[in-house]
C-alpha positions in Angstrom: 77.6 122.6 147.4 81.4 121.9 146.2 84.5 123.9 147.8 84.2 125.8 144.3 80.5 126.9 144.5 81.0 128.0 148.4 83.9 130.0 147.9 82.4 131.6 145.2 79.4 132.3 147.5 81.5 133.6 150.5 83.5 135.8 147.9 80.8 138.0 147.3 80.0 141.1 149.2 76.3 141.5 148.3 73.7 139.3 147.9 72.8 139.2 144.4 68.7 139.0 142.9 67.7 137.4 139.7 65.9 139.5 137.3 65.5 139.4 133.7 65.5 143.2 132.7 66.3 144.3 128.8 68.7 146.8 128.6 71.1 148.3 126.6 75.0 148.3 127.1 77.3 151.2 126.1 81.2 150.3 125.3 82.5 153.3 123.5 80.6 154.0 120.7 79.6 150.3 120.5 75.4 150.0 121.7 74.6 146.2 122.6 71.1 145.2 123.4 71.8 142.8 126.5 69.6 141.3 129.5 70.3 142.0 133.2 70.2 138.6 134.5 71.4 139.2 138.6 72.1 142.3 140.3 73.6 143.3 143.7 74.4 146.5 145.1 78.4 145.6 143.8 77.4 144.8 139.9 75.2 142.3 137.6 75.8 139.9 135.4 74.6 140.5 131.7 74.0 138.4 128.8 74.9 139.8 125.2 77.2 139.7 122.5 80.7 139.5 124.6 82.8 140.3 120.8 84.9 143.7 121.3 84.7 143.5 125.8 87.6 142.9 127.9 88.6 142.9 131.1 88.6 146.3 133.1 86.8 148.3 130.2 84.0 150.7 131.3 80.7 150.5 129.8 77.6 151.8 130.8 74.5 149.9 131.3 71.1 151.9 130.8 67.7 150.0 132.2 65.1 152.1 130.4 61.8 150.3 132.3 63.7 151.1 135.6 65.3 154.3 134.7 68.7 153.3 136.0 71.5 154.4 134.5 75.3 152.1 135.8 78.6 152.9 135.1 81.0 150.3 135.8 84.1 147.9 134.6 83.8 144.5 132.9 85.0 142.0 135.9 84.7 138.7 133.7 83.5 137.6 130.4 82.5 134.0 129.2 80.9 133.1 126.1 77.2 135.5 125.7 77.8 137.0 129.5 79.9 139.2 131.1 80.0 140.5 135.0 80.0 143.9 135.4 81.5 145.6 138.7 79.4 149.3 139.2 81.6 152.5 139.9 78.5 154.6 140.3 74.8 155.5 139.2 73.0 158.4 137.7 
């Protein structure tokens, strides 16, 4: 593992689980199919069309097959993924 990789690991609060859920993402009045590629109790990590998203925005992200419903705060965006930091659930 390089220094890089383990401080990323030791930065994070939760341990995170790989899943590959479809879901949609709410910015505004902007609707983005995008997939749910790891989550933790803290936030996931989402792939989709990153165009319009910047740092701190909220957006909701709604997992219909799981009936979850996330508010949160873009944390980081690279090209086609962005990390999401959760506020809350309803």
């Amino acid at each position: 593992m390089t220094v890089d990789a383990a401080l990323l690991t030791d930065a994070r609060k939760f341990p995170r689980r790989r899943c590959s859920w479809a879901a949609l993402l709410k910015h505004g009045s902007t609707h983005r199919h995008c997939i749910v590629e790891d989550i933790s109790a803290g936030g996931c990590r989402v792939a989709t069309k990153t165009k319009g998203l910047a740092y701190d925005d909220r957006v909701i992200i709604e997992v219909a097959s799981k009936m979850l419903r996330f508010h949160g705060e873009v944390r980081w965006i690279r090209e086609g993924e962005a990390g999401i930091e959760f506020l809350f659930m309803d």
